[in-house]
N, C-alpha and C positions, 0 to 999 in steps of 0.2 A: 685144394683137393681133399674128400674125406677119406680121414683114415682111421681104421677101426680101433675102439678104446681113447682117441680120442674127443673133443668137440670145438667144432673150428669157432673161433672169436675176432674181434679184430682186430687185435695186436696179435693171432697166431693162434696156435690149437694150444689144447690143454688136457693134459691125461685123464681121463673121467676120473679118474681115483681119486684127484685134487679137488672136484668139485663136491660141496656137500649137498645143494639141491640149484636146479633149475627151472624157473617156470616157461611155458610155450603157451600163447592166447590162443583161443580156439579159433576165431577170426581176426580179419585182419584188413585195412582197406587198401584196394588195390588203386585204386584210382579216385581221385575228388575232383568234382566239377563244383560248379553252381549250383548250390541245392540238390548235391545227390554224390553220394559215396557207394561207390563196388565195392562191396563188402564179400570177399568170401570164407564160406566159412571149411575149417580143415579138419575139424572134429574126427570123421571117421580113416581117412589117411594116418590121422596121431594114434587114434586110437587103435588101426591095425598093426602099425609098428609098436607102442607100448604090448600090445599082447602075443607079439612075434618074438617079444625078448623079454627077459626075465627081471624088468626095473621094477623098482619099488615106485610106486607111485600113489597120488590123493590127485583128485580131481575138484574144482568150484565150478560155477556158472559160467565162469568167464576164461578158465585156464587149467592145466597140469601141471602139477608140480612133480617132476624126475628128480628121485633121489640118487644123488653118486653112494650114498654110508646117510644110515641115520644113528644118532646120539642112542646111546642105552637110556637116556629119560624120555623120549621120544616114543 
């Protein structure tokens, strides 16, 4: 169950605070056949929660990266 300041993993949740960064791919595939993968993509879901809340974030092509705490050299 999600609980807030958390992030659920699979040995258990973990307090955001412990975490230093987490990536989330923008797509994903949902299903593989024979010659053809369901791909969908979640960009704009990630992206309205990233901007609903106040994370540190950098974005690639392919992914987000969510910062828990960045480094002072950072």
């Amino acid at each position: 169950m999600p609980t807030d300041g958390y992030v659920e993993f699979s040995y258990g949740p973990v307090p955001f605070r412990y975490i230093e960064w987490l990536e989330i791919r923008k797509t994903y595939i949902t299903m593989k056949t024979l010659g053809k993968d369901d791909v969908s993509d979640k960009t704009e879901m990630i992206l309205g929660e990233l901007n609903a809340n106040d994370y540190i974030t950098s974005e690639s092509e392919y992914s987000f990266v969510i910062y828990g705490y960045k480094r002072a050299t950072q």
